[in-house]
C-alpha positions, 0 to 999 in steps of 0.5 A, a space after each residue: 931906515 936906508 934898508 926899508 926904502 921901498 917898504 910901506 910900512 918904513 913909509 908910514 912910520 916916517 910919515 908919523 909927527 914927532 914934536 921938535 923943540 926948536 934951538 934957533 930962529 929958522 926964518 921963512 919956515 914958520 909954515 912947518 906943522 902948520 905953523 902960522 907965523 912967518 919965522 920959528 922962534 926959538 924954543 917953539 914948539 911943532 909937530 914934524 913929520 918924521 922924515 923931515 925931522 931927520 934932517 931938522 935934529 941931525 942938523 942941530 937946529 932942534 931937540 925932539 921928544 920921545 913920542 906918546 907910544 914909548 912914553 915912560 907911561 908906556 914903557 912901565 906898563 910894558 915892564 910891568 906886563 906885555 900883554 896888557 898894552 893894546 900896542 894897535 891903539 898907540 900908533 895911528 894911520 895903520 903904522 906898526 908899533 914896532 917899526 915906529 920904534 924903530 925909526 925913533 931909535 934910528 934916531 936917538 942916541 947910543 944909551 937911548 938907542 940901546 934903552 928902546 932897542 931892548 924895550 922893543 925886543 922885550 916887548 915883542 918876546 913878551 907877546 911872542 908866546 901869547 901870539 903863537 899860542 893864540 894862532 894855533 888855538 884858532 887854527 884848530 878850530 877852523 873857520 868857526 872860531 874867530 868869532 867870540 863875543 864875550 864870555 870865556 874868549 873876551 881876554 883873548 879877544 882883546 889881546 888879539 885886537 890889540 896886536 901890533 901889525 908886525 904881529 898881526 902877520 905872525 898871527 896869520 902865518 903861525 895860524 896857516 901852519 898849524 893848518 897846514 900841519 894839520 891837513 898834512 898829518 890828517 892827509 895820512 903823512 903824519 903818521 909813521 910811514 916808513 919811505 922805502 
């Protein structure tokens, strides 16, 4: 994630674990993921931070797994129906489903890149509508509408809490707009004025 240097979020997904399968015995490191052995084995297995298994994978010296949230469990219950899926639950420590993805993918390979890359923007175009939709709704209601407990609201309820945190700001800038539109076309400006 060269580009994303200074963004917060680029630092939280890097800071998520990934589970490294070792090729080699690496002496003296066995404290990594809190190992406590003097040596990596060969074929043992540890949790890595993210921006330490960049360098650990590129080097060769270990294979990693695709982590829980892009699971093939996942990944069928996304194909199946977006909206479904409480992306919020899968990644912890308040990382963006989405930009986790991205970093996994950065470090993938070409077909597995391309095979995440079109996970990722088929998720994300399959809750586009729902987000929007869900945005402007409460929009109109005002300060009042956010509440639900239950009933009728429950089903949107869930989906909203389970919004990734890149959704989350769509949710809130689509939900100022439509404010702001309908402030400025109440203000009178919506009308059909003509402007000489």
């Amino acid at each position: 994630m060269d580009n994303d240097y200074f963004s917060i979020d680029a630092i939280l997904a890097e800071n998520q674990k990934i589970q490294c399968k070792f090729k080699q015995r690496i002496p003296e490191m066995g404290h990594l993921g809190g190992g406590s052995e003097r040596d990596i084995t060969a074929l043992s297995k540890r949790q890595i931070p993210i921006w330490l298994a960049y360098i650990i994978v590129y080097s060769d010296w270990a294979d990693f797994d695709i982590p829980q949230p892009f699971s093939n469990k996942v990944r069928n219950a996304l194909r199946a129906e977006p909206r479904s899926v409480r992306l919020s639950n899968l990644v912890g420590a308040g990382t963006g489903w989405y930009v986790f993805g991205k970093t996994i993918m950065d470090m993938l390979g070409d077909e597995q890149g391309v095979e995440m890359s079109e996970m990722l923007v088929a998720t994300f175009k399959g809750r586009l509508v729902d987000v929007i939709d869900q945005a402007q709704h409460f929009a109109a209601l005002g300060p009042v509408g956010g509440g639900g407990s239950g009933g009728v609201d429950s089903a949107p309820q869930m989906f909203r809490e389970g919004l990734d945190t890149t959704e989350r700001e769509l949710f809130v800038s689509a939900q100022e707009s439509s404010r702001r539109m309908r402030k400025w076309y109440e203000e009178g400006n919506g009308g059909t004025k003509r402007v000489l």
